[in-house]
Backbone as CSV, one residue per row, in Angstrom:
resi,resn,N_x,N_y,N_z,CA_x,CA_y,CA_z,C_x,C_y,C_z
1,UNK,4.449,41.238,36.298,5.695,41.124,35.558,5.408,40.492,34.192
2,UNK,6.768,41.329,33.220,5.926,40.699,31.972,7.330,39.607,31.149
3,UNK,7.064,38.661,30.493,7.497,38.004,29.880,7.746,37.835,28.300
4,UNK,8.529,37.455,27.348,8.372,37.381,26.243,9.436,36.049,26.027
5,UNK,8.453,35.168,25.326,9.000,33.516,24.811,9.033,33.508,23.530
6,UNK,10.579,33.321,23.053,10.741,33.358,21.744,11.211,31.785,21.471
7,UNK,10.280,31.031,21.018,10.402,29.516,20.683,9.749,29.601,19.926
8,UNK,10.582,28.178,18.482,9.371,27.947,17.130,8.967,26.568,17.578
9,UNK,9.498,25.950,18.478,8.922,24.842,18.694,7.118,24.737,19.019
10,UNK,6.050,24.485,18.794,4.685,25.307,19.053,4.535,24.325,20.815
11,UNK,4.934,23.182,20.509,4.633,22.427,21.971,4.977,22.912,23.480
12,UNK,6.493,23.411,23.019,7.735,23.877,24.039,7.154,25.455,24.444
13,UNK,6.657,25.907,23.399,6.243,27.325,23.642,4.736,27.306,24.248
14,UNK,3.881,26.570,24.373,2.812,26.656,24.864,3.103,26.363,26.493
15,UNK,3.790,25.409,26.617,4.523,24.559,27.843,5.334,25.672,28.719
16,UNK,6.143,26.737,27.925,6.371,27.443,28.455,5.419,28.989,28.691
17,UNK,4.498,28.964,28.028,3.571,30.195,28.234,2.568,29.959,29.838
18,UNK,1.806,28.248,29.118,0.895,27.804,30.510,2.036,28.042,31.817
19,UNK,3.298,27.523,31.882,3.855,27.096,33.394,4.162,28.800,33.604
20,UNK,4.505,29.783,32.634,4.352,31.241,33.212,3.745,32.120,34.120
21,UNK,2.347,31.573,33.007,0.955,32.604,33.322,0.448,32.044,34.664
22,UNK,0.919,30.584,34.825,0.692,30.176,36.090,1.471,30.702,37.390
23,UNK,2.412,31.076,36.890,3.320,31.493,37.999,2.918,32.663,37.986
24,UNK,2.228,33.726,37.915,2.090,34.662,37.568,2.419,35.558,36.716
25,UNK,3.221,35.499,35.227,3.119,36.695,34.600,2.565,37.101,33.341
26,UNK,2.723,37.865,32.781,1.678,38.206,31.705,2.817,37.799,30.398
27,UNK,2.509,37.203,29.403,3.238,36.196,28.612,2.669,36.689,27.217
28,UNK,4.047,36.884,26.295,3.842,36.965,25.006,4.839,35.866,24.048
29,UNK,4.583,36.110,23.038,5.332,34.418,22.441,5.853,34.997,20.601
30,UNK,6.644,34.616,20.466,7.084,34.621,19.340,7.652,33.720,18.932
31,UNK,7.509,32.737,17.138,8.002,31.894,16.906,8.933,31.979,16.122
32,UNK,9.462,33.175,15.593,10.573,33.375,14.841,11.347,34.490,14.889
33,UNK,12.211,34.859,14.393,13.286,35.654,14.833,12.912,36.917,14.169
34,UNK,12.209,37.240,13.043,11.913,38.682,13.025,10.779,38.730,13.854
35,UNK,9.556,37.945,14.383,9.231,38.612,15.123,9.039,39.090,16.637
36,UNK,10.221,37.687,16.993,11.076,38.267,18.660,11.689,39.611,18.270
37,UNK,12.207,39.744,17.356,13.434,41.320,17.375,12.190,42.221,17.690
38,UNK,11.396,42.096,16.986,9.964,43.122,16.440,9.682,43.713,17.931
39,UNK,8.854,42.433,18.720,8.323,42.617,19.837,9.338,43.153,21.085
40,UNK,10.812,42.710,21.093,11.651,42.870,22.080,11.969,44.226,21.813
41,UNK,11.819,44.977,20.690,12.078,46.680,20.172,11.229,47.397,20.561
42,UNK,9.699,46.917,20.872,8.471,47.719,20.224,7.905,47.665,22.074
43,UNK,8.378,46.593,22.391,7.571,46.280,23.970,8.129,46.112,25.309
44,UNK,7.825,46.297,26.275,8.190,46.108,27.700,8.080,45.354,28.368
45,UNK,9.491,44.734,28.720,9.269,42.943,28.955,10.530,42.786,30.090
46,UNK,10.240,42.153,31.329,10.880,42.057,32.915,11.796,41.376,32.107
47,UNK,11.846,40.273,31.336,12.451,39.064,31.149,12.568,38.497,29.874
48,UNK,12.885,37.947,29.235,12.965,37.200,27.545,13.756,35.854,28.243
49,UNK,12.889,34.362,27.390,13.323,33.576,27.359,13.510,33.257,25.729
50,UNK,14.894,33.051,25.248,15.168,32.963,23.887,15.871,31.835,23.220
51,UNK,14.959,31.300,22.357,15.631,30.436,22.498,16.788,30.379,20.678
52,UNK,17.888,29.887,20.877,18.880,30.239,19.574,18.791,29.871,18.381
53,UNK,17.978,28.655,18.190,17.917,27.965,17.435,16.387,28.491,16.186
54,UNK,16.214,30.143,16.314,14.809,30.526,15.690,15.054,30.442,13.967
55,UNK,13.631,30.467,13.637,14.061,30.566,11.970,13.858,31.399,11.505
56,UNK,14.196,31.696,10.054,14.282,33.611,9.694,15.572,34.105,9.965
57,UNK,15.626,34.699,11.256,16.759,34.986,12.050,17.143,34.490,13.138
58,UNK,18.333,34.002,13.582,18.635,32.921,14.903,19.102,33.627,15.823
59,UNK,18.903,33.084,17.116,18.825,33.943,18.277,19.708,34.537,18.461
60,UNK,21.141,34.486,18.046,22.128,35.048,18.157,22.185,36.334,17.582
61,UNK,21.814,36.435,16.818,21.217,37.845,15.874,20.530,38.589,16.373
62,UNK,19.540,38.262,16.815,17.963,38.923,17.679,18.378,39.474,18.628
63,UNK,19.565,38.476,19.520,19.829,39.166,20.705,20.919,40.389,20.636
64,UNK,21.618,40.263,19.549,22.800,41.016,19.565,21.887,42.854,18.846
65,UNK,21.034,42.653,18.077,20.132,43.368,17.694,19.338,44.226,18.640
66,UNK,18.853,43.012,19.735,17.848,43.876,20.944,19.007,44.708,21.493
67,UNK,20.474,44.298,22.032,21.569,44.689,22.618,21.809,46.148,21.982
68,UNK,22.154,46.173,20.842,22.817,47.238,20.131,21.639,48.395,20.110
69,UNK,20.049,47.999,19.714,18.896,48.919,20.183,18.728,48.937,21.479
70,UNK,19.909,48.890,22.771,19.715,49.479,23.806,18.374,48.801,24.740
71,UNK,17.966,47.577,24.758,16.996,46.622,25.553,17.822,45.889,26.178
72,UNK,17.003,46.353,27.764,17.856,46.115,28.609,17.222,44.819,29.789
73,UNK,16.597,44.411,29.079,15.708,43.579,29.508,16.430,42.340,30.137
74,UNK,16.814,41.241,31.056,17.449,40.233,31.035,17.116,39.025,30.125
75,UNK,18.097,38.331,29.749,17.695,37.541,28.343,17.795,35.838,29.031
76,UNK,17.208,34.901,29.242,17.951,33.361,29.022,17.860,33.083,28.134
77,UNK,19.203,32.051,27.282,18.812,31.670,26.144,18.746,30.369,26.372
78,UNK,17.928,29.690,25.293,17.973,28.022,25.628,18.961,27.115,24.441
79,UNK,20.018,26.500,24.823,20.256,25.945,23.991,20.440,24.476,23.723
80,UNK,20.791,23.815,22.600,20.890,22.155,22.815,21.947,21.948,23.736
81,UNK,21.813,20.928,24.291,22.655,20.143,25.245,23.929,19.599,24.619
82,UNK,24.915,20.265,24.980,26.150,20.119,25.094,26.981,21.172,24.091
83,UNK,26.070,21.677,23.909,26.356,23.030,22.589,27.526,24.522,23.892
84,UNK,28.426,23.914,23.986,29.215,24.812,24.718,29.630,26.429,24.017
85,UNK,29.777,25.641,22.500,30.249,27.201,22.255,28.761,28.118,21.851
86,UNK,27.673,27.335,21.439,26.566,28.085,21.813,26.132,29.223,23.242
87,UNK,26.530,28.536,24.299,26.201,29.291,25.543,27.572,30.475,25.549
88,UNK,28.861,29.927,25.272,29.192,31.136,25.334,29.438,32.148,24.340
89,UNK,28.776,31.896,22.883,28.224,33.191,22.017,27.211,34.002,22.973
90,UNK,26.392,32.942,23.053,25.258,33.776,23.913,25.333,34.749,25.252
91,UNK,26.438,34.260,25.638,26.871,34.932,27.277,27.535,36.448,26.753
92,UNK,28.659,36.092,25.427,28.885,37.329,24.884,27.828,38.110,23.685
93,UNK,27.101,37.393,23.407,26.085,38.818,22.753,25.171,39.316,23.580
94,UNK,25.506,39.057,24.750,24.398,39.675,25.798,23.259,39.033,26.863
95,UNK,23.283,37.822,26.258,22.532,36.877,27.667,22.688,36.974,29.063
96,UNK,22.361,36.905,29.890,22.455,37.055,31.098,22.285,35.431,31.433
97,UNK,22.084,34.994,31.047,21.945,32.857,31.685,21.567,32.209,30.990
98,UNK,21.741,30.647,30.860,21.408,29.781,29.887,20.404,28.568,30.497
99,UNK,19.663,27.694,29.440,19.254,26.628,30.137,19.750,25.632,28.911
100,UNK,19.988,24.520,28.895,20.480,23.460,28.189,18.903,22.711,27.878
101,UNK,18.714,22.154,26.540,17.078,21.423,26.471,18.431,20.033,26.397
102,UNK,16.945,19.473,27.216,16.274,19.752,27.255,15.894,20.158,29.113
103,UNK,15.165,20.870,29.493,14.922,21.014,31.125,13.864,20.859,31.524
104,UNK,13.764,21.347,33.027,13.278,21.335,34.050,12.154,22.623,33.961
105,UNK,11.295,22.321,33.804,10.675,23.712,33.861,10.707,24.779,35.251
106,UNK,11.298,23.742,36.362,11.089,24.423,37.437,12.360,25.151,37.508
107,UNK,13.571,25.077,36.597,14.578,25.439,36.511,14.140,26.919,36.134
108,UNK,13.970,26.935,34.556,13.637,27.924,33.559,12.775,28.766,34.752
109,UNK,12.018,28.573,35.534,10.946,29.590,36.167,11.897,30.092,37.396
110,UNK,13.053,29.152,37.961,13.754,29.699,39.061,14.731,30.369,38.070
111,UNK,15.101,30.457,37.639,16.405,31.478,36.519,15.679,32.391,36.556
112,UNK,14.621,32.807,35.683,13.926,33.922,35.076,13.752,34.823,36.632
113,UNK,13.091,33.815,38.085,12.951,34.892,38.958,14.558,35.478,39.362
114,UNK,15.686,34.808,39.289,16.654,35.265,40.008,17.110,36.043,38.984
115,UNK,16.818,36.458,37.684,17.092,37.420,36.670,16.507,38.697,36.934
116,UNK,15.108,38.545,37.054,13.964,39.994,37.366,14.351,40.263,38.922
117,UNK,14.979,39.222,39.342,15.538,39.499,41.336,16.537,40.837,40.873
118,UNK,17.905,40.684,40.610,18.977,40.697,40.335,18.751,42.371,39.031
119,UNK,18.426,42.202,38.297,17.474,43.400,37.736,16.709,44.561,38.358
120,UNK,16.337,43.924,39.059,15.416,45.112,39.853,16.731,45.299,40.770
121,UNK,17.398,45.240,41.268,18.151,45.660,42.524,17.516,44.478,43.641
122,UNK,16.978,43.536,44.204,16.441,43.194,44.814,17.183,41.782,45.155
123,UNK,17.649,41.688,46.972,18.536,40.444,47.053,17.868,38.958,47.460
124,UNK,16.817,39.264,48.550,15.818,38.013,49.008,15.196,37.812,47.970
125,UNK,14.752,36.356,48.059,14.024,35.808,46.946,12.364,35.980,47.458
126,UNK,12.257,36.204,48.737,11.038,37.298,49.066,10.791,38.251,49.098
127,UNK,9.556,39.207,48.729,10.129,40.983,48.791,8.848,40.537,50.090
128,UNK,9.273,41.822,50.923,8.692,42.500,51.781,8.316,43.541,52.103
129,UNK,7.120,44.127,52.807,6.937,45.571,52.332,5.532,45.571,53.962
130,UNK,6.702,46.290,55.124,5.687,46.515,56.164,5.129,44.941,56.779
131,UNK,3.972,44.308,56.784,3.768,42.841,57.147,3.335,41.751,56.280
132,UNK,3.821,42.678,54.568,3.352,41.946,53.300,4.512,41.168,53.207
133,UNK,4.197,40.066,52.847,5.378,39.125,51.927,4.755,38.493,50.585
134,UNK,5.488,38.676,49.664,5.265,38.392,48.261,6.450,37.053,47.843
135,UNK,5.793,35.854,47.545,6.578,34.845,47.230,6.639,34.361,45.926
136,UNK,7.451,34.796,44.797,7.398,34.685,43.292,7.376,33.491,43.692
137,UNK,8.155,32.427,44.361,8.243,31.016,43.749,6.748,30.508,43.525
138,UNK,6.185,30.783,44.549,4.769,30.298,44.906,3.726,31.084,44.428
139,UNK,4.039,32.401,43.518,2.981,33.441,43.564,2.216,33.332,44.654
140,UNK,2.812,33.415,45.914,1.725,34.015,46.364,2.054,35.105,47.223
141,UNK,1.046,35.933,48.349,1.246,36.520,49.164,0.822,36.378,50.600
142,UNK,1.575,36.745,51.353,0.546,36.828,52.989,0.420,38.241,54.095
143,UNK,-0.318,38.450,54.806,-0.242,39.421,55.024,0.053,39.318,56.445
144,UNK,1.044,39.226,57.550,0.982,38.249,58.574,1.295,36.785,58.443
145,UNK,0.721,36.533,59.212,0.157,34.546,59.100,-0.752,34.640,58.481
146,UNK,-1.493,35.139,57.345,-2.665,35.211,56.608,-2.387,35.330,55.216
147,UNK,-3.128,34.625,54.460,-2.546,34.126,52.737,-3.854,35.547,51.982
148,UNK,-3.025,35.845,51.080,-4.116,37.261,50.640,-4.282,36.529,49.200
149,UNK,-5.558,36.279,48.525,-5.963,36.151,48.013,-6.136,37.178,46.891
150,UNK,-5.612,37.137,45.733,-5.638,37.948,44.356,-5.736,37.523,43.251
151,UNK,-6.272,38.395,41.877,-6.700,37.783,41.263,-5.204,38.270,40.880
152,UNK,-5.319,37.401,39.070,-4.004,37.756,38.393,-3.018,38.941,38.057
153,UNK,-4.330,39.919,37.767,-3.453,41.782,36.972,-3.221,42.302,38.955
154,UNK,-4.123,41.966,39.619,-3.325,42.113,41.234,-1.797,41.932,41.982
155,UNK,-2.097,40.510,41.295,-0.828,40.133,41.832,0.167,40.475,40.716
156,UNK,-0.011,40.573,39.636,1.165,41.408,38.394,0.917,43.265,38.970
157,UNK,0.509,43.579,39.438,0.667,45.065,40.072,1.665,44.645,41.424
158,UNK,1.003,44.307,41.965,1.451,44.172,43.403,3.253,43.504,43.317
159,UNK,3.050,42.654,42.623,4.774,42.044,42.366,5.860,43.014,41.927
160,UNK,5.320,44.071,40.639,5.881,44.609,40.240,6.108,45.808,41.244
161,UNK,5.021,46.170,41.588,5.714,47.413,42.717,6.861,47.127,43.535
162,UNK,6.543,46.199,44.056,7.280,45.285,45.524,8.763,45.176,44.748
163,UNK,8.473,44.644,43.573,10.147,44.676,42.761,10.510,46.154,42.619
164,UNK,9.932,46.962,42.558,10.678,48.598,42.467,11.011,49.316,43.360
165,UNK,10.840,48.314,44.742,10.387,49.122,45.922,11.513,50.873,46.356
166,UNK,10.760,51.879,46.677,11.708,53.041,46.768,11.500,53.760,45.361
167,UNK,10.881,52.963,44.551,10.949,53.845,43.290,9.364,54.356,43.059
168,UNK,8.989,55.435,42.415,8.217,56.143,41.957,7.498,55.312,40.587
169,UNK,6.439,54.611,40.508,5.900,53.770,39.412,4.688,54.658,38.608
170,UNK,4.732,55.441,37.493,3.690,55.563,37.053,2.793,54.767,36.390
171,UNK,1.302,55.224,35.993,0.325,54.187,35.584,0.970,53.530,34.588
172,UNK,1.348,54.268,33.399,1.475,53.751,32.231,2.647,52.527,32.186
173,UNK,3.580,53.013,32.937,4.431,51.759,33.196,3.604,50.921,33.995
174,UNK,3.260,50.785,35.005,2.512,49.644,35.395,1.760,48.698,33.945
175,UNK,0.764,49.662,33.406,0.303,49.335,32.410,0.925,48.244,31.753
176,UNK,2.788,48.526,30.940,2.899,47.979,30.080,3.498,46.344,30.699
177,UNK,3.730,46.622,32.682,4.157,45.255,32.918,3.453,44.376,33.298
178,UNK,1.939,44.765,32.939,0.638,43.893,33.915,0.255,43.323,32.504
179,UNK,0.179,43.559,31.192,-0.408,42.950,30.262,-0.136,42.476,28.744
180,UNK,-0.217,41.237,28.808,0.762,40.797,27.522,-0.059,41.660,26.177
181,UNK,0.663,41.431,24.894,0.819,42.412,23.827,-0.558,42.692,23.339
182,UNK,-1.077,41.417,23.365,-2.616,41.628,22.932,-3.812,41.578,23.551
183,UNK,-3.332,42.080,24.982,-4.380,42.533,25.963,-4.974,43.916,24.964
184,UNK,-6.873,43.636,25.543,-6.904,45.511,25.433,-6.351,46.481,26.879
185,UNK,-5.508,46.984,26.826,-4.768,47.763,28.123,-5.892,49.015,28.169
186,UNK,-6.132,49.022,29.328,-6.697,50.637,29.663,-5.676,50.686,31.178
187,UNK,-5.280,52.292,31.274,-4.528,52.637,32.470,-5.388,52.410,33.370
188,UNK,-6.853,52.676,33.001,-7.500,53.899,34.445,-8.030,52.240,34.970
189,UNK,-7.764,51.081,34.452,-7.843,50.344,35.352,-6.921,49.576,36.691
190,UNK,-6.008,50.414,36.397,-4.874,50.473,37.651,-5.116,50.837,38.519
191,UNK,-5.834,52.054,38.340,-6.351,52.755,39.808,-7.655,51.230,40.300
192,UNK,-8.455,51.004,39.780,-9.182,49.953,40.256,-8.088,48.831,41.050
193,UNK,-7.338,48.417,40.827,-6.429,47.420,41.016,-5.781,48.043,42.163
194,UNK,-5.384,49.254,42.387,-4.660,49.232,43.628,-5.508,49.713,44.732
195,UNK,-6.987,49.930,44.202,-7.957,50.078,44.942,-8.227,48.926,46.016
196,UNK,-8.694,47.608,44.810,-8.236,46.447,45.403,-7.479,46.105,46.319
197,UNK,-6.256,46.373,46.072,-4.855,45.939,46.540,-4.900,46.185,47.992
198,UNK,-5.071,47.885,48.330,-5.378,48.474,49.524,-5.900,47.915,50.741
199,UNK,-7.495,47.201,50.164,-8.396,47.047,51.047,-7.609,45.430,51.043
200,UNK,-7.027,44.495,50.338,-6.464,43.467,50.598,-5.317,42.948,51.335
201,UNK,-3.976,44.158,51.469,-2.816,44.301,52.045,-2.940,45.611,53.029
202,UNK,-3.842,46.100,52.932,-3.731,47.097,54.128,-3.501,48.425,53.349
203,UNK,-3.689,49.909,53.837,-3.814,51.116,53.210,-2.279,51.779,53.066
204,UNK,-1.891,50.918,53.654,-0.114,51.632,54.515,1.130,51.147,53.401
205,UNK,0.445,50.175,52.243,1.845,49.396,52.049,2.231,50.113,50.118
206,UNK,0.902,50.540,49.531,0.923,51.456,48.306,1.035,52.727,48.506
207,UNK,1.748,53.286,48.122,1.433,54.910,48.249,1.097,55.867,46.949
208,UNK,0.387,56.555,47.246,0.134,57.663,45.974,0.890,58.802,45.916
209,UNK,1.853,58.835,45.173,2.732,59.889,44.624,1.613,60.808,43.560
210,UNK,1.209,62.031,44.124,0.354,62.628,43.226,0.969,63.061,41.700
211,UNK,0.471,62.945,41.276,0.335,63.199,39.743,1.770,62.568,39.379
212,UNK,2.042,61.590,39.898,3.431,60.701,39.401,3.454,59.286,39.493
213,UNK,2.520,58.713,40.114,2.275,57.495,40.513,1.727,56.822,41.572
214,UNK,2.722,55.504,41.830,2.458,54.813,43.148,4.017,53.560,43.456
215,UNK,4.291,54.083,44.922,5.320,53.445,45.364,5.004,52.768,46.634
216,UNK,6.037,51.726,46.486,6.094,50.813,47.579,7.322,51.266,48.559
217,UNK,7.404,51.442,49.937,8.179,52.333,50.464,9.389,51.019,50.668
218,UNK,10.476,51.228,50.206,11.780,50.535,50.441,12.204,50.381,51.927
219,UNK,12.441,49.058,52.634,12.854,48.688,54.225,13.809,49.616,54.139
C-alpha cells in the first residue's frame, strides 16, 4: 500500500514517513503545496496524509484541486488544535478525516488503516484469505498458528491483494502500489514476489488470472 505525506514541517514529515514505512507502506513526501497537487495528479496513492497549513499553496486548495481532477484517493488532513472551522472546510473540500496536532502517531496510522479499510470495500480490521490472516495494525501475517515471515515489497503485494480481494489485480497496478515515487519500479519483479508469496502462504491463496493478473479469491 502506498502513501503520500504532504508536510513542510521537515521533523513531522520524517516522523511521519519512518512510523509508515514501518508499518508497512511505501511512502512519498511532499513539502509544499505545488508539489503535493503535482504528485497527488501524476501518482497512485491508497491514502494522503495532508496537512493544511502548506506553503505556496495551502491544503485547502490542493485538496479541492486533487477533488475536481477526479483523485479518489482517501485524504486526512491535519490541522491545529482547536481550528474547528479548519476541519470542517476540510470535511467539505473533500477529506475523508481529520487529526488535530498535535497527535498520537498511533492515531494517524489507525485512521489511515480504517480509510484504505473502508476504501477498498473491506469491513474487519483483519483480511483473511483461506488460513492467511493479514494484520495491518501489526504488519504482520500468519498462516494458521504460524507467523509468515516477509520482506517489505511482499508484504506491500500481499496486503494489497488481500485489500482487493474478488478483484482482478494487474502487474502494473500492483507496481504502482508496492513502490514509492522514486523507486526504480520494474513489473517483472512482481512475478518474483508472488513467486515468493506462494511458497510462503501456500499455492491456493494467489491466483493467476492469465494475461490479466492476480487475485485473491473473496470469502
Amino acid at each position: 500500500m502506498r502513501v503520500l505525506i504532504a508536510e513542510d514541517e521537515p521533523a513531522l514529515a520524517r516522523q511521519l514517513a519512518d512510523s509508515l514505512g514501518q508499518a508497512g507502506y511505501a511512502v512519498d513526501a511532499a513539502g509544499d503545496g505545488a508539489r503535493a497537487e503535482f504528485l497527488g495528479q501524476t501518482e497512485t496513492y491508497d491514502a494522503v496524509v495532508l496537512d493544511l497549513g502548506l506553503p505556496g499553496m495551502d491544503g485547502l486548495t490542493v485538496l479541492r484541486r486533487w477533488r475536481e481532477a477526479g483523485m479518489a484517493a482517501p485524504v486526512l488532513v491535519l490541522t491545529a488544535r482547536g481550528s474547528w472551522h479548519e476541519k470542517v472546510q476540510g470535511i467539505d473540500g473533500g477529506a475523508d478525516d481529520y487529526v488535530s496536532k498535535p497527535f498520537r502517531m498511533e492515531e494517524v496510522l489507525a485512521r489511515l488503516r480504517a480509510l484504505i479499510r473502508r476504501s477498498s470495500g473491506q469491513v474487519q480490521p483483519e483480511l483473511r484469505a483461506g488460513d492467511v490472516t493479514l494484520d495491518p495494525r501489526g504488519a504482520r501475517v500468519m498462516r494458521g498458528d504460524t507467523p509468515v515471515k516477509l520482506t517489505s515489497h511482499e508484504f506491500r503485494v500481499l496486503s494489497y491483494l488481500m485489500h482487493q480481494r474478488g478483484r482482478v489485480v494487474s502487474q502494473a497496478e500492483l507496481t504502482e502500489h508496492i513502490y514509492a515515487q522514486d523507486y526504480d519500479r520494474d513489473s517483472n519483479t512482481v512475478e518474483v514476489f508472488i513467486a515468493r508469496l506462494r511458497r510462503k502462504v501456500g499455492p491456493g491463496v494467489i491466483e493467476t488470472v492469465r494475461g490479466l493478473g492476480y487475485r485473491v479469491a473473496a470469502e
